[in-house]
C-alpha positions in Angstrom: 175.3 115.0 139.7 173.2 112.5 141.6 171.4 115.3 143.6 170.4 116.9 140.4 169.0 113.7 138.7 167.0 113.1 142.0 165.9 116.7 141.7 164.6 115.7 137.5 162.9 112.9 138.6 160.7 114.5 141.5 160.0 117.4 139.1 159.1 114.8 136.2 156.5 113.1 139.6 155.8 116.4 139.6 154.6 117.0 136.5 152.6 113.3 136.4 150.7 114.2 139.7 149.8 117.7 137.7 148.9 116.0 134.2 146.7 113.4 136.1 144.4 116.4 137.9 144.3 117.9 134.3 143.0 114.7 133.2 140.2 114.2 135.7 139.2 118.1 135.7 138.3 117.2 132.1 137.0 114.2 132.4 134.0 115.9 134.9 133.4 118.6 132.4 133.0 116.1 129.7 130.7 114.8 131.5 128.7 117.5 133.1 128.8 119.3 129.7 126.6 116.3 128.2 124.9 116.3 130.8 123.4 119.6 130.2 123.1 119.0 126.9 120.8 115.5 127.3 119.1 118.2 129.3 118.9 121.2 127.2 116.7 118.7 124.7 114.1 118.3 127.3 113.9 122.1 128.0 113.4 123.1 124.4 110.9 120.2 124.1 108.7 121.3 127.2 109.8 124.9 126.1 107.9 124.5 122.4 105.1 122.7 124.0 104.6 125.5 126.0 104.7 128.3 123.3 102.0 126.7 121.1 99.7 126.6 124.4 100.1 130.5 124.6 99.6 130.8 120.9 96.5 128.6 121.4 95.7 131.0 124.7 95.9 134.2 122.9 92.6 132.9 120.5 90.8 133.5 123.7 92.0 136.8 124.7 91.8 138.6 121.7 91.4 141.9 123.2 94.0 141.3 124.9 97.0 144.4 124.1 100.7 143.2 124.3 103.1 145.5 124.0 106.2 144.1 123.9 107.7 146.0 121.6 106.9 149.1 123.8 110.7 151.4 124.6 111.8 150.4 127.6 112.8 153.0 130.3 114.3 150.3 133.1 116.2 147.0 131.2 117.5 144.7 133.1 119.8 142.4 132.0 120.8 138.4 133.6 124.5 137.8 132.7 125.5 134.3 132.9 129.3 134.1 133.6 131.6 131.0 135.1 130.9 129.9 138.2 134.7 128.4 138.4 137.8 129.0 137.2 139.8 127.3 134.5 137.6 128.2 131.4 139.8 130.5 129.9 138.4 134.5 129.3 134.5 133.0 130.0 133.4 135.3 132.0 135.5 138.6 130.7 133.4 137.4 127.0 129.8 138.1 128.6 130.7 140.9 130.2 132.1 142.5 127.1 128.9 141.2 125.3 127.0 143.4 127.1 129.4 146.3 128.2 127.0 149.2 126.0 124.2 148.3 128.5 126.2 147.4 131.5 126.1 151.0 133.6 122.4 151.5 132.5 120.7 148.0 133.7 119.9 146.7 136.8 121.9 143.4 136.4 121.4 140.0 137.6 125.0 137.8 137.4 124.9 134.2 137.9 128.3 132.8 138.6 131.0 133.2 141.6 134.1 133.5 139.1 132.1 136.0 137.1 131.3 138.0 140.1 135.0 138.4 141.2 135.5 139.5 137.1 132.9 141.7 137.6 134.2 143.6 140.8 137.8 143.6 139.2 135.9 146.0 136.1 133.5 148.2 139.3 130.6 146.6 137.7 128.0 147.0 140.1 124.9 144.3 140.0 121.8 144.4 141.2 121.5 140.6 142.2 124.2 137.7 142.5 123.8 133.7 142.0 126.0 131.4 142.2 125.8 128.6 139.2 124.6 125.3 140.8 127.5 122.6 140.5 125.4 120.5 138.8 122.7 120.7 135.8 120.4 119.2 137.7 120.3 122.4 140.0 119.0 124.9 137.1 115.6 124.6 137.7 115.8 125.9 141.3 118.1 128.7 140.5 115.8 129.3 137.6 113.1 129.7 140.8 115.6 132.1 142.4 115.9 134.1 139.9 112.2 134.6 138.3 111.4 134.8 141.9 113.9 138.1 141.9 112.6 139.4 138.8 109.3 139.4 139.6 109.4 141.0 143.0 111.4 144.2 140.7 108.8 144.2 137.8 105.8 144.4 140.4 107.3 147.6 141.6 108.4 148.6 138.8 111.7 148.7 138.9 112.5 147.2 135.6 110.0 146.7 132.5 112.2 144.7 130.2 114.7 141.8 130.6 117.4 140.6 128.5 119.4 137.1 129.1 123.4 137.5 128.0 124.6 133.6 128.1 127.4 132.0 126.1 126.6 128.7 123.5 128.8 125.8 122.3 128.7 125.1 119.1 130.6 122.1 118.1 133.2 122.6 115.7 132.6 126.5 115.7 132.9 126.9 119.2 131.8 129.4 122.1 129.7 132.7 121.3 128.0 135.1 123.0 123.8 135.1 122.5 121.5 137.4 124.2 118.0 136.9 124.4 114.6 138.5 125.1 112.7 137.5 128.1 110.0 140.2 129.2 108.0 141.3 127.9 107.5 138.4 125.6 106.3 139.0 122.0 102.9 137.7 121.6 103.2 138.2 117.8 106.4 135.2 117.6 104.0 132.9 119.2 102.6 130.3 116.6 98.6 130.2 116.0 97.2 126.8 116.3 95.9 125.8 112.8 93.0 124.1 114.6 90.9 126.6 115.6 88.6 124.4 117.4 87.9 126.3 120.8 89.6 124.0 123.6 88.1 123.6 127.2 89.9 125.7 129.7 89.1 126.0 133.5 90.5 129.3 134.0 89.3 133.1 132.9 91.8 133.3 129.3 94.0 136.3 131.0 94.7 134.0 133.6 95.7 131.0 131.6 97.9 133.4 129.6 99.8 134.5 132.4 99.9 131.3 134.2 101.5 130.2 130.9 104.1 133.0 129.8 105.5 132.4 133.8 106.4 128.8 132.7 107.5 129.8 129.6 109.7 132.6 131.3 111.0 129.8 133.3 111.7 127.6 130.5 114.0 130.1 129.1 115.5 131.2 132.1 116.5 127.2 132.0 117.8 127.1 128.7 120.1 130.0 129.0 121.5 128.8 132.3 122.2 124.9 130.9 123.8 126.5 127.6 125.9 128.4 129.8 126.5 125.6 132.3 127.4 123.4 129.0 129.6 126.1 127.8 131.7 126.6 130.6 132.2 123.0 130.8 133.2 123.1 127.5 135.5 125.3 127.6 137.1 124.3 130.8 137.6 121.2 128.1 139.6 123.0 126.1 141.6 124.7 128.9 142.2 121.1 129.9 143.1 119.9 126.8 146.0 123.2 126.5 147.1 122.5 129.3 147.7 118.7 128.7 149.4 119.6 125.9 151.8 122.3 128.1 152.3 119.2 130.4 153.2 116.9 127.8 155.8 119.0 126.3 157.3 119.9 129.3 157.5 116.1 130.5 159.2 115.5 127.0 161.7 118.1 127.8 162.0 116.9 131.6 162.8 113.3 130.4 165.3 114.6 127.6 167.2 116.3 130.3 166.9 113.1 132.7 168.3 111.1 130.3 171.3 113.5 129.3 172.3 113.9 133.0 171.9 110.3 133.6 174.3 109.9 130.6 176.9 112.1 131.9 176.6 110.7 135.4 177.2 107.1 133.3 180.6 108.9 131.6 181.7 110.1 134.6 181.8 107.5 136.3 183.5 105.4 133.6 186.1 108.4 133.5 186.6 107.8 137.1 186.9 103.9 136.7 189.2 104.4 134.1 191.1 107.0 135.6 191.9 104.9 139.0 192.6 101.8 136.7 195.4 103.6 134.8 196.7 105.0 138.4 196.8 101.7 139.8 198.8 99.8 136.9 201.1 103.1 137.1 201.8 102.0 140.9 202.6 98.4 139.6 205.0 99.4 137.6 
C-alpha cells in the first residue's frame, strides 16, 4: 500500500513538472505571437507607403506594358509551414491549401517541421528555409528568399509566384490565405490624386523596379510574420489543450491519492484494532 502511494505521488510530480513546461511553452508563444504582430503594423505601414510610390511611378512610365495578368507557364509557389512542433495540423493545413498546384510548381517551403510533413507526403521542393526563431529574423530570410527567386526568374525558370501562409484571426481563428507576388498588378496600384510631376533622380523604369523589389520584399515579410504569428498562436492553443489534459488528469491522480491514502488510514486502524482485541483476549 505504501509503495503504491509513493508511486501516486511521483506520478502526480510528474505531471506538475509536465504542466509547468506547458505553461512556459505558452507563455513564449504569447509572447512572440505579439511580437509579430506589433511588427506586422509596421510592415503594412511601410508596405502602403511603398504601393502609392509605384502608383506615383507608373505616371512616369506610361508606356510602360505590365502584364501581370499574362497565363503563366512556370508558378512557383512559397509555402510557409511550422518551423516547430506543437501547433497542432499547421503545417499538414498549407500543404492541403495548395495540394492542386503542389506537383506542378517549383516550391519554396519555409519551415523545418513543414519540411519533415512535406517529405512524409513525397512532396518534392525546389528550395528549403528554415523559420527564424524570432520575428526579428524575417527580414533576412525575406533576403534569402527574394534572393532565390530572383536568381530562377532571371533564367526563367519560373514567371509567376504565389505566397500560401496561414492568418490568425482573433476569435475566428487560423485560415489559410494565398497571395500574389510576381508579377505584380500594376492596375491594383492607387494613382496619386496630385498629379503634380515629382523630382526623381533615376530613369522612371528604374525607379519602378527599384520599387516593386521593395514592395516584393514587403510582402514576402508580411506573409512570413502572419505565419510566424500564426504558428505561435496556435501552439497557444495546443498549450492551452494540453493544460487542460494535465489538469484533468492531476484531478484524477489526486482523487486516487487520496482514496489509497484512505484505505492505508483503515487498514491500519483494522490492524490496531485487530491486535487490541488479541491482546485483551490473552488477558483474559
Amino acid at each position: 500500500m505504501t509503495e503504491r502511494l509513493a508511486d501516486i505521488s511521483a506520478r502526480i510530480d510528474g505531471v506538475r513538472q509536465l504542466g509547468a513546461v506547458v505553461n512556459a511553452m505558452r507563455g513564449i508563444a504569447a509572447a512572440r505571437a505579439q511580437q509579430a504582430r506589433t511588427q506586422l503594423t509596421a510592415v503594412d505601414s511601410y508596405a502602403s507607403t511603398i504601393a502609392a510610390a509605384i502608383g506615383r511611378a507608373i505616371t512616369l512610365a506610361p508606356s510602360t506594358r505590365y502584364d501581370g495578368a499574362r497565363t503563366s507557364m512556370r508558378p512557383a509557389l512559397v509555402l510557409f509551414c511550422a518551423e516547430q512542433g506543437f501547433a497542432g495540423a499547421f503545417s499538414e493545413r498549407v500543404l492541403d491549401a495548395a495540394v492542386a498546384d503542389l506537383a506542378t510548381s517549383e516550391l519554396f517551403l519555409i519551415g523545418t517541421r513543414g519540411a519533415a510533413v512535406a517529405a512524409e507526403r513525397n512532396v518534392t521542393t525546389s528550395w528549403q528555409s528554415a523559420m527564424p526563431s524570432h520575428s526579428l529574423g524575417v527580414p533576412k530570410l525575406a533576403d534569402r528568399i527574394a534572393a532565390a527567386l530572383y536568381a530562377r526568374i532571371g533564367t526563367g525558370e519560373i514567371d509567376r509566384l504565389d505566397a500560401v501562409f496561414s492568418r490568425w484571426q482573433p476569435g475566428d481563428g487560423m485560415h489559410i490565405e494565398r497571395r500574389r507576388l510576381f508579377p505584380l498588378d500594376m492596375t491594383s496600384f492607387p494613382r496619386p490624386a496630385n498629379t503634380d510631376t515629382p523630382l526623381v533622380n533615376l530613369p522612371s523604369e528604374q525607379l519602378l523596379s527599384g520599387l516593386t523589389a521593395d514592395y516584393l520584399h514587403a510582402q514576402l515579410c508580411s506573409a512570413a510574420l502572419h505565419a510566424f504569428a500564426a504558428e505561435n498562436e496556435a501552439r497557444m492553443a495546443a498549450m492551452a489543450s494540453a493544460r487542460h489534459q494535465i489538469e484533468r488528469q492531476l484531478s484524477t491522480l489526486q482523487a486516487t491519492q487520496r482514496l489509497v491514502r484512505q484505505e492505508e488510514i483503515t487498514a491500519e486502524i483494522i490492524e490496531l484494532a485487530a491486535g487490541e482485541t488479541a491482546s485483551q483476549g490473552d488477558s483474559g
